[in-house]
C-alpha positions as CSV (number, residue, x, y, z in Angstrom):
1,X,142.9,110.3,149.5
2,X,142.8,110.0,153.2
3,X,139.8,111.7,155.0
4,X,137.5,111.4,157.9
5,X,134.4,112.2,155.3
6,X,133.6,108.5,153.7
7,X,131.6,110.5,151.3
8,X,134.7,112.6,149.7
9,X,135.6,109.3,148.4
10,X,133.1,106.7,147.0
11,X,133.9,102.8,148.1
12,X,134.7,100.5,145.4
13,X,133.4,97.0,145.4
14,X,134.5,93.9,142.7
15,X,131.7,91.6,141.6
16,X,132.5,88.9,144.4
17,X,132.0,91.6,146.8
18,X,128.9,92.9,145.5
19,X,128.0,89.1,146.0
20,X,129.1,89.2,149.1
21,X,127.2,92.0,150.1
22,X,123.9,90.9,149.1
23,X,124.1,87.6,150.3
24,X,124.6,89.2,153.7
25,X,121.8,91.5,153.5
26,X,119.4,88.5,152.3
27,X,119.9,87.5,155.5
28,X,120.7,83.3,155.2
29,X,118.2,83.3,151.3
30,X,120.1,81.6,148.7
31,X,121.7,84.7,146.4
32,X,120.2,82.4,143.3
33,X,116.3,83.6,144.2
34,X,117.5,86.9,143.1
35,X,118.1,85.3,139.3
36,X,115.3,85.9,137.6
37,X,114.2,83.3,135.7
38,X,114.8,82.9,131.9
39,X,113.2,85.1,129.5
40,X,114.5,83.9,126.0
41,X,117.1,82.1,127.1
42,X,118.6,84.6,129.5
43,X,118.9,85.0,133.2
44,X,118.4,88.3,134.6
45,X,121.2,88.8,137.2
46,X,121.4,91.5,140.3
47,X,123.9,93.4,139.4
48,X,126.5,93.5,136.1
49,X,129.7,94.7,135.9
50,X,132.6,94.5,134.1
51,X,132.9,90.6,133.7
52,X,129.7,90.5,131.7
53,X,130.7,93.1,129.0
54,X,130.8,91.5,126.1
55,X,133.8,91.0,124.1
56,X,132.4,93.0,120.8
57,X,130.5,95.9,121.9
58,X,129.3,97.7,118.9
59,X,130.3,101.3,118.1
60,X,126.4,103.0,117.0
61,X,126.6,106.7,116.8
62,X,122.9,107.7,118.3
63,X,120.9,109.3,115.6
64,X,121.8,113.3,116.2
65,X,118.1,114.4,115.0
66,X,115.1,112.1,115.8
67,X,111.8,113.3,113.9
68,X,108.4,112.9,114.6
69,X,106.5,110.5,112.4
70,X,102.8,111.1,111.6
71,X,101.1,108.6,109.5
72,X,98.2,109.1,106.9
73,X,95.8,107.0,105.0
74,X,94.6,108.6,101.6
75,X,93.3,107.3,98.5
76,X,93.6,110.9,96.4
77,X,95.9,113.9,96.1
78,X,93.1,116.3,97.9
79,X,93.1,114.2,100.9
80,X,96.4,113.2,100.9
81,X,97.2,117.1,100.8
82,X,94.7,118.4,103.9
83,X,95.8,115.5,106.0
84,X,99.3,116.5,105.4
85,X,99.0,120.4,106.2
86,X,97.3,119.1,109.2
87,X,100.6,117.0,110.1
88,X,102.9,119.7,109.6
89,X,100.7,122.2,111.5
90,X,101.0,119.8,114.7
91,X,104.9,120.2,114.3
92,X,105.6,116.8,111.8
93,X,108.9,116.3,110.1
94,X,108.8,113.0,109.2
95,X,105.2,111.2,106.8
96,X,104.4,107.7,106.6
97,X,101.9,107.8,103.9
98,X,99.9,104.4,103.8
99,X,98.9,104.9,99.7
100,X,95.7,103.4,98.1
101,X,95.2,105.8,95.1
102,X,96.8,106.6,91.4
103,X,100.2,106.8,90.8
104,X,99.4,110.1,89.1
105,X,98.0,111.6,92.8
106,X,101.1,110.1,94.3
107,X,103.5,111.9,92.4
108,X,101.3,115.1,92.2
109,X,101.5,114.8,95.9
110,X,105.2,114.3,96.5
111,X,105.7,117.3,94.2
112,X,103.6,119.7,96.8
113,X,105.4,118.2,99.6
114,X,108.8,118.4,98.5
115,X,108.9,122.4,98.5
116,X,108.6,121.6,103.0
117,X,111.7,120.5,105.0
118,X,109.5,116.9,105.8
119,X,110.8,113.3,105.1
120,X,108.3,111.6,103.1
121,X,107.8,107.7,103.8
122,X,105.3,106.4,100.7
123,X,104.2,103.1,101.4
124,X,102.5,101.3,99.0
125,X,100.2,98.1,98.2
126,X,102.0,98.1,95.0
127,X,104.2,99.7,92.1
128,X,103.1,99.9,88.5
129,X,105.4,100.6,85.4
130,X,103.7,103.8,85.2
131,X,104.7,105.0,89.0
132,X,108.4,104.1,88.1
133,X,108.5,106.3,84.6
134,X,106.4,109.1,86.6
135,X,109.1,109.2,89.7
136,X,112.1,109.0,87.3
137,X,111.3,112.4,86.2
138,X,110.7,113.8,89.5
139,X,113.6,116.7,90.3
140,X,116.4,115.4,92.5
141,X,115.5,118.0,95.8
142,X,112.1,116.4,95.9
143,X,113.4,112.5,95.5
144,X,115.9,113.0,98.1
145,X,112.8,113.8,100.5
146,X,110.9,110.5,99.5
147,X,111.2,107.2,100.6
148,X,109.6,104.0,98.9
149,X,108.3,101.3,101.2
150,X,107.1,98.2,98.4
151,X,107.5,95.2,100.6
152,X,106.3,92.6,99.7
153,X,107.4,89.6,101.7
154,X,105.4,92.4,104.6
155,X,102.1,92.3,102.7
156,X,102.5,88.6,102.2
157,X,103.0,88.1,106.3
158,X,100.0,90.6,106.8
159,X,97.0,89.6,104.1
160,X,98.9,85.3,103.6
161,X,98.9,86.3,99.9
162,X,101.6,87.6,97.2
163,X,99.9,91.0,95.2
164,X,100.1,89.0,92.0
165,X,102.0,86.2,92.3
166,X,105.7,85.3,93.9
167,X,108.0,85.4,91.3
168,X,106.1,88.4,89.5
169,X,106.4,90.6,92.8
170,X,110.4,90.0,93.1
171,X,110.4,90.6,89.8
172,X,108.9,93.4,90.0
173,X,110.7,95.0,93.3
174,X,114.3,94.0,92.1
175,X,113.1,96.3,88.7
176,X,112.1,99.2,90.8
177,X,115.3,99.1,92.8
178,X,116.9,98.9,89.5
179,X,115.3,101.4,87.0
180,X,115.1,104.1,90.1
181,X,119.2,103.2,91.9
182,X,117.4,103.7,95.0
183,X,119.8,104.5,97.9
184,X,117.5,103.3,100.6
185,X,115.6,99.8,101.3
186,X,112.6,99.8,103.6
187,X,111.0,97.3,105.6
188,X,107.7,96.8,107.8
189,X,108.7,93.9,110.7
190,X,105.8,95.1,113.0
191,X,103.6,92.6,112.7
192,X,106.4,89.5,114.0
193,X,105.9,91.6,117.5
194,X,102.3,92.3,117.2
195,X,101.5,88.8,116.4
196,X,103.0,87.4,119.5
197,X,107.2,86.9,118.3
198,X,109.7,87.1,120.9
199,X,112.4,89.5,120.6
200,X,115.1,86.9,119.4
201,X,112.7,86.1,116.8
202,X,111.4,89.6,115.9
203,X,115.0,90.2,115.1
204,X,116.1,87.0,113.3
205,X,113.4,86.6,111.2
206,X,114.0,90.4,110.0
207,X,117.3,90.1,108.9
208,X,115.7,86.1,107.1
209,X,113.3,89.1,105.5
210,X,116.3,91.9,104.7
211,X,118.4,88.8,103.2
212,X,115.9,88.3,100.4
213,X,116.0,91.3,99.2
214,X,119.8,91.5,99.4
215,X,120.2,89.0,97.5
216,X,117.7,90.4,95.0
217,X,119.7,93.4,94.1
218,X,120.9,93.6,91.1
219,X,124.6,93.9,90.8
220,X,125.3,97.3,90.0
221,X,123.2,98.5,92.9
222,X,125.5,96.4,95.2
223,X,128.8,97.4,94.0
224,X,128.0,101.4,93.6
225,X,128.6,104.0,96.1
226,X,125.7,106.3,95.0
227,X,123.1,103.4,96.3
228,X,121.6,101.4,98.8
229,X,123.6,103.0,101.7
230,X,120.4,103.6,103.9
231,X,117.8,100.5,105.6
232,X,114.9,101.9,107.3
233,X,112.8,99.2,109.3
234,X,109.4,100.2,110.8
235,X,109.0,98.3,113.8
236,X,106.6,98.3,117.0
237,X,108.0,98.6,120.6
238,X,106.4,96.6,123.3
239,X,106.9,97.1,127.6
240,X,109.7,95.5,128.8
241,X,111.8,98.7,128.8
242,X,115.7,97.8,128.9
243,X,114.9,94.8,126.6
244,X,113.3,96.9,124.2
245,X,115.9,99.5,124.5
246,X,118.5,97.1,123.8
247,X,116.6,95.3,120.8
248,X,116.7,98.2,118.9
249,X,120.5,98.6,119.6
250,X,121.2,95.2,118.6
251,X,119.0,95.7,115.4
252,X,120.7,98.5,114.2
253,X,123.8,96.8,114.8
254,X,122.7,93.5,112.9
255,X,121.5,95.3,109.9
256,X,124.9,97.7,109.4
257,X,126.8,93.7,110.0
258,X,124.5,92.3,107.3
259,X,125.6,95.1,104.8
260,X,129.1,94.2,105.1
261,X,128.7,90.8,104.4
262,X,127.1,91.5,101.3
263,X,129.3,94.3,100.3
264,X,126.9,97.2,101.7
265,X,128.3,100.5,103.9
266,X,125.2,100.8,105.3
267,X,123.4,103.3,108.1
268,X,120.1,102.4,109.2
269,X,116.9,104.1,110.2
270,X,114.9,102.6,112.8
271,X,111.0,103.9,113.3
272,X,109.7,102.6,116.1
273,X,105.4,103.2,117.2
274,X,104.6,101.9,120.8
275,X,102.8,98.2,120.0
276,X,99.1,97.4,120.0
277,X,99.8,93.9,121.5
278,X,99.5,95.2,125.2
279,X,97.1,98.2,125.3
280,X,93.4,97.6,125.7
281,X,89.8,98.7,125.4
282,X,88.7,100.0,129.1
283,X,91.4,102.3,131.2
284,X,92.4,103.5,127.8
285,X,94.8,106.6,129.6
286,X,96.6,103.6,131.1
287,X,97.6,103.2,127.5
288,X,98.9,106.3,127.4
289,X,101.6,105.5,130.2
290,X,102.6,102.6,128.7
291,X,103.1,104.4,125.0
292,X,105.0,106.8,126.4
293,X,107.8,104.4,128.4
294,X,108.0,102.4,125.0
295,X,108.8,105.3,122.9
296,X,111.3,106.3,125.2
297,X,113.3,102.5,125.0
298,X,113.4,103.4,121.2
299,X,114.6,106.9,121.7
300,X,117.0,105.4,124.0
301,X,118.2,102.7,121.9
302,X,118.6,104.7,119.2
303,X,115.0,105.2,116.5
304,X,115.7,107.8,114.2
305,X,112.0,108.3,114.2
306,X,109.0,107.9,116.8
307,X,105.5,107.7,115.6
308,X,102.3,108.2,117.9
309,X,100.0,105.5,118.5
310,X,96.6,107.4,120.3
311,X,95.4,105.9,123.8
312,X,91.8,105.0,122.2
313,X,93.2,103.9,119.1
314,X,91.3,100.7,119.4
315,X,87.7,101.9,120.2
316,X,87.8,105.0,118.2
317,X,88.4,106.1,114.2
318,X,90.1,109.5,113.7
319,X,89.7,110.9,117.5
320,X,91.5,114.5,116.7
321,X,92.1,115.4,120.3
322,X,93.8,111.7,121.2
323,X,95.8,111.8,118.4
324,X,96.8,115.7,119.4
325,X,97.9,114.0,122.7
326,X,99.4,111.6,121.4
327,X,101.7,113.7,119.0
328,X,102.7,116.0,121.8
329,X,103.6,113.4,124.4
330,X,105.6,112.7,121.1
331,X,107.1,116.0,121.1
332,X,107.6,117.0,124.7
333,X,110.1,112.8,124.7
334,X,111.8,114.6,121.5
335,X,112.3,118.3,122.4
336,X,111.9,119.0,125.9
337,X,113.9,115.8,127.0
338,X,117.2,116.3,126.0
339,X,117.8,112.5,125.6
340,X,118.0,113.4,121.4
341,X,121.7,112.5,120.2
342,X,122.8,111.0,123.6
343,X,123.4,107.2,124.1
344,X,122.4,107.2,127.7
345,X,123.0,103.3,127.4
346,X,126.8,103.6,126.8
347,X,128.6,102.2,129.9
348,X,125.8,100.2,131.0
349,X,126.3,96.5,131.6
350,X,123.3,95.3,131.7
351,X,122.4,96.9,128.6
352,X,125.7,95.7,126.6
353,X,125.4,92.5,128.0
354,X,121.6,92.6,126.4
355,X,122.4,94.2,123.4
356,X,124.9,91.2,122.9
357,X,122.6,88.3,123.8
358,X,119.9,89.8,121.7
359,X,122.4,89.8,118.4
360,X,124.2,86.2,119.2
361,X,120.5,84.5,120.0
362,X,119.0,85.9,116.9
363,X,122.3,85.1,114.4
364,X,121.8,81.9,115.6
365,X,117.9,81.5,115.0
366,X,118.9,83.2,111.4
367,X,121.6,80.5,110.8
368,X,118.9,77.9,110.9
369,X,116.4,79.9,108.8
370,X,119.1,80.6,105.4
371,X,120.0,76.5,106.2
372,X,116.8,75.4,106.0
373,X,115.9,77.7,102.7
374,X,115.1,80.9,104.0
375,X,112.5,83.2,104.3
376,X,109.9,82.1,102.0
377,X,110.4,78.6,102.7
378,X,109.5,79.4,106.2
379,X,106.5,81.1,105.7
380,X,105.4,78.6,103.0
381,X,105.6,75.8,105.3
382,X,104.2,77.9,108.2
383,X,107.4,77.1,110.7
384,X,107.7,80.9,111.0
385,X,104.0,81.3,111.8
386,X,104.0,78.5,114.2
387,X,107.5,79.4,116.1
388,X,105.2,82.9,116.7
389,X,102.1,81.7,118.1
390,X,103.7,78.9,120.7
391,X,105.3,82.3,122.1
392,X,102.2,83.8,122.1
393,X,100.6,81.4,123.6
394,X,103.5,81.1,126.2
395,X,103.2,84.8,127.0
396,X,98.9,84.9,127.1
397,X,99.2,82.1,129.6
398,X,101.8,84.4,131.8
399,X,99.4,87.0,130.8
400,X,96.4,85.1,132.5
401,X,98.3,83.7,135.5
402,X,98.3,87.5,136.5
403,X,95.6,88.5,138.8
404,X,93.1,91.0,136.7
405,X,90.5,92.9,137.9
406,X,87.2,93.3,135.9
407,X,86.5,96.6,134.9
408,X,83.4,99.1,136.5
409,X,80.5,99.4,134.4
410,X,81.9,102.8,133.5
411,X,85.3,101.6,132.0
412,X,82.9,99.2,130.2
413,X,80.9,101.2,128.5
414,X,80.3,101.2,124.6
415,X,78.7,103.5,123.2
416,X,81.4,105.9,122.7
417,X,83.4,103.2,120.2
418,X,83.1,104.1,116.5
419,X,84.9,100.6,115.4
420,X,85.3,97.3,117.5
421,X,89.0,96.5,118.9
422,X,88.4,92.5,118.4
423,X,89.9,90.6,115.8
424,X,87.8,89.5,112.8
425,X,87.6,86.5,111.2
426,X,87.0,86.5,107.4
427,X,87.0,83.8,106.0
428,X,89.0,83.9,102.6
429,X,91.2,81.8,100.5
430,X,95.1,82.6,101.0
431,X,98.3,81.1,99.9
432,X,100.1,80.7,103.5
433,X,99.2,81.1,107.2
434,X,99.3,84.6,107.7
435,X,100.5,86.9,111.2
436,X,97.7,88.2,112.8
437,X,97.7,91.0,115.4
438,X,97.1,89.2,118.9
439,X,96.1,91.3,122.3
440,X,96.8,90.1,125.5
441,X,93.9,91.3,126.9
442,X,91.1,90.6,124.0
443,X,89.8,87.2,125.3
444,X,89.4,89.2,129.1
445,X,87.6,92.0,126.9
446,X,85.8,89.3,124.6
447,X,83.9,88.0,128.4
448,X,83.7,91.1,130.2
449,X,81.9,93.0,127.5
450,X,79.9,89.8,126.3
451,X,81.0,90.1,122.8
């Protein structure tokens, strides 16, 4: 098109020129200070284009309905019950039930909440005999609604111990997955973020945990199309926006890979709640802004489900109006967005070329793990554990190179908490090194409010 109006046709530059350009403009600099420098391994560049695309790019279909997670603690059906009518009144579609109670409540429970259109997510401490016979019998419309988290290579990361004993908790979960032909596997990996684990190793280390449990299937389960066609991992999202967005691209992508190398066809269901590592005790609202923009990387990278975390969830137990706040910031990124069902990522460089580095880094780290005896070997000998708090302690010193203001005496104030945000020690006698959660900010807070 030929025209006197530039701006009826847009001017098309290669990468050399883009180069070009901004070497100009920087005016006799050295284009190289605009390189960022590494952060795991990779160099952030200017600009991206078509020479960085990676030569796989993987073909995800964005989740078409993302639902809105509300979790519960309960120890009773009653309980269990009003907390979950209080769920659904706020607009819930999607439980994660934390259970400490009967097996008998449990099932009494699923029973009442199967007759609404809500996704239960049942995570449990443990499974008895008696919880497998009772579910069995459960009609199929209410099962299809219920998901069973029993992880416990999770609970072993968490507490350092086993619930009984190794080989009798393997046991035990390969004979739940068996008796019930569960189509779907669940997983908690939030603690390798909250305890200070880079995003190479947040993903590696869970497909070192999803490949035990592969390869505890039993047979039939593997070779059947009525089963295991669904992984759902629960994990936490932290600030770095377009790194988070792409690490749960590249997670979903490494989990459906996985499945074919064992055999599986396999979808999965990422949950992602924004991460307690970087929020903090004072300016709590600030909390709020940084929830919100790590929500929206894992709607972006494709969660099938969001979960709340409320801005004083730290300093206060069972605040009704945060967590209302929280749930509709929740709601308004879901349904007033219209990001739900769109991969606003597809076309981008930068976030293909992420999404790729992410996956290739963390195959690699993986690699080593299965070589070296995999998962539980790891955490046995505490190389896992270790590997995590170097990069924490990489990243608090970053943190503390930062220049940080000390709060007023208003932000400081106390007497509002009803629990403490600081990390306890109890002392108490456990098989391996477990993964604590570590804050940035807590030794700042520790000083400033002389605790």
């Amino acid at each position: 098109m030929n025209s006197e109006n530039p701006m009826e046709e847009p001017m098309r530059f290669n990468a050399q020129q883009w180069k070009q350009l901004l070497q100009w403009q920087l005016d006799g600099k050295s284009y190289q200070e605009l390189i960022s420098p590494e952060i795991e391994g990779i160099q952030i560049k200017p600009f991206y284009d078509a020479e960085d695309l990676p030569k796989i790019v993987p073909d995800l279909e964005h989740p078409k309905k993302v639902y809105l997670q509300e979790r519960i603690r309960s120890k009773d059906d009653q309980q269990g019950w009003i907390s979950a009518q209080e769920a659904l009144a706020k607009g819930a579609d999607n439980l994660r039930i934390t259970w400490l109670g009967s097996s008998t409540d449990a099932l009494a429970l699923m029973n009442k909440l199967g007759a609404f259109p809500v996704v239960q997510h049942w995570v449990f401490y443990s499974v008895t005999e008696e919880f497998i016979d009772q579910f069995s019998r459960l009609s199929p419309a209410v099962k299809d609604t219920v998901r069973i988290e029993w992880d416990p290579l999770a609970m072993l990361a968490i507490t350092g111990n086993w619930v009984t004993t190794q080989q009798n908790d393997l046991a035990h979960w390969r004979q739940m997955h068996s008796l019930l032909a569960l189509d779907h596997l669940c997983i908690d990996v939030s603690r390798y973020q909250e305890s200070g684990g880079s995003i190479i190793q947040q993903l590696a280390y869970t497909m070192a945990q999803l490949e035990v449990y592969f390869n505890l299937l039993p047979e039939p389960l593997k070779s059947s199309d009525q089963v295991i066609s669904q992984v759902h991992v629960y994990t936490v999202n932290s600030g770095d926006y377009f790194m988070e967005m792409a690490k749960i691209k590249a997670l979903r992508w490494l989990v459906v890979s996985m499945g074919s190398w064992y055999g599986l066809s396999l979808t999965c269901h990422v949950t992602v709640r924004p991460s307690r590592r970087n929020k903090t005790a004072y300016h709590t609202t600030q909390n709020t802004l940084k929830s919100a923009a790590e929500l929206l990387s894992g709607l972006m990278g494709g969660a099938s489900a969001l979960a709340p975390l409320a801005h004083n969830e730290l300093i206060q137990s069972g605040d009704v109006q945060a967590q209302q706040e929280a749930f509709h910031q929740l709601a308004i990124l879901v349904h007033e967005t219209g990001l739900v069902g769109q991969d606003l990522g597809a076309g981008s460089y930068y976030v293909a070329y992420l999404t790729d580095q992410w996956a290739q880094k963390a195959l690699a780290l993986n690699q080593s793990i299965r070589n070296s005896g995999g998962w539980i070997k790891a955490m046995n000998q505490g190389i896992i554990q270790q590997k995590i708090e170097q990069h924490h302690e990489k990243t608090l010193k970053a943190y503390q190179a930062l220049e940080r203001k000390q709060p007023s005496d208003k932000d400081l104030d106390t007497t509002h908490w009803t629990k403490s945000p600081f990390s306890r020690f109890v002392p108490k006698k456990t098989s391996i090194a477990l993964l604590p959660v570590r804050r940035l900010s807590e030794a700042d807070e520790r000083k400033w409010y002389r605790l």
